[in-house]
N, C-alpha and C positions, 0 to 999 in steps of 0.2 A: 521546515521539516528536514532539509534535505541537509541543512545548517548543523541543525541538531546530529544528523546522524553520522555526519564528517565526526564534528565534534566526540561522541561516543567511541566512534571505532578508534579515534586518535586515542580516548582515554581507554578503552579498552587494550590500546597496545602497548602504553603507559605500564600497564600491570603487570605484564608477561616477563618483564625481567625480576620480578617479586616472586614469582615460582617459585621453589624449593624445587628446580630442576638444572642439570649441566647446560655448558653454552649452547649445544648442539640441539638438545632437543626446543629451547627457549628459542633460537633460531627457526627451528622448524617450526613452533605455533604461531611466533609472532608473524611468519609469512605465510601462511594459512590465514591467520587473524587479518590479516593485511587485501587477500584475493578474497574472503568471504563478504568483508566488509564492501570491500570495492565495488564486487559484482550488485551488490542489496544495493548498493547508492548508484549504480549507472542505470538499475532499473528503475528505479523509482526519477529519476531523471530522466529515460525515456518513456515511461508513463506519464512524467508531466510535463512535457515537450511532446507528446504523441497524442495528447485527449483535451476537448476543451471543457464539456459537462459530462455528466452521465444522467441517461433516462430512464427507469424502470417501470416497467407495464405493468397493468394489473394480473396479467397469468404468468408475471415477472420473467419476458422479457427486458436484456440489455441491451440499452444502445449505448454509444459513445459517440462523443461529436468531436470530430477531427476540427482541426484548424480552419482546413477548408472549407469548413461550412457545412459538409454531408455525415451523416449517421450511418456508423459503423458497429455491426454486431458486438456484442462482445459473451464472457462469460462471468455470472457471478460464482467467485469460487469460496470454497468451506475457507471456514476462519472468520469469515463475515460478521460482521456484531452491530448492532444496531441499539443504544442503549435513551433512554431517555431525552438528553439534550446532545449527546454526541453519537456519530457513527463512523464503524471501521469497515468501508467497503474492500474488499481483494477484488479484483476485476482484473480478468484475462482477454486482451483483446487479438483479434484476430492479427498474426503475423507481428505480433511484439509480445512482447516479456510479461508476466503477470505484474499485475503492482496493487498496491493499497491506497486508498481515496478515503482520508480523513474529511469528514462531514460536521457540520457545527450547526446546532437547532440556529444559533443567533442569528446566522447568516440568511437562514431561509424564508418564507415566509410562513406563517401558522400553519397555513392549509395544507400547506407543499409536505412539510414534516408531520403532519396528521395522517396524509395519504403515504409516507414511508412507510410508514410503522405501522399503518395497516395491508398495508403489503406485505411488510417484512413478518408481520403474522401468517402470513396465508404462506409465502414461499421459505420464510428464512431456515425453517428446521427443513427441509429439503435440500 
């Protein structure tokens, strides 16, 4: 993921001299494009360097499980998507940066993805 998103923001700055704008301003987006992209990939870096799982409770509580072993609150925040066989968690943990937790049914086991999604009923339009 974090692959892909180098990748994008490099192609995304690929395009900026295709504008139909002067050097000056083409300067100015691509380094905007450059610190916006950056900032999305150090967080999403330390989101996964800073969390081992995530748990959610049935009155959807978040935890987060640091490296060290112990469960740390977090928050599940909007933008959240929980679809069929894949999910997009946003998750804001306390004293780090928000970041998004791509989820794969394949990965999980039946039951475990059973009990998301019926969570994600009860909390997710909240």
């Amino acid at each position: 993921m974090l692959l892909g998103g180098v990748l994008l923001s490099l192609a995304g700055l690929g395009l900026v001299p295709l504008l139909p704008l002067a050097a000056v301003p083409q300067a100015i987006l691509a380094l905007a494009w450059l610190c916006l992209s950056g900032r999305e990939c150090l967080a999403f870096w330390r989101g996964y360097a800073g969390g081992g799982a995530l748990r959610i409770a049935a009155d959807g509580q978040v935890l987060l499980q640091s490296h060290g072993g112990g469960w740390l609150p977090a928050t599940l925040c909007p933008g959240s998507v929980v679809l069929p066989r894949l999910a997009w968690l946003r998750v804001d943990p306390p004293g780090m940066s928000p970041y998004a937790e791509l989820v794969s049914a394949e990965r999980q086991e039946s039951e475990e993805w059973r009990r998301l999604q019926v969570i994600w009923r009860h909390i997710g339009a909240a």
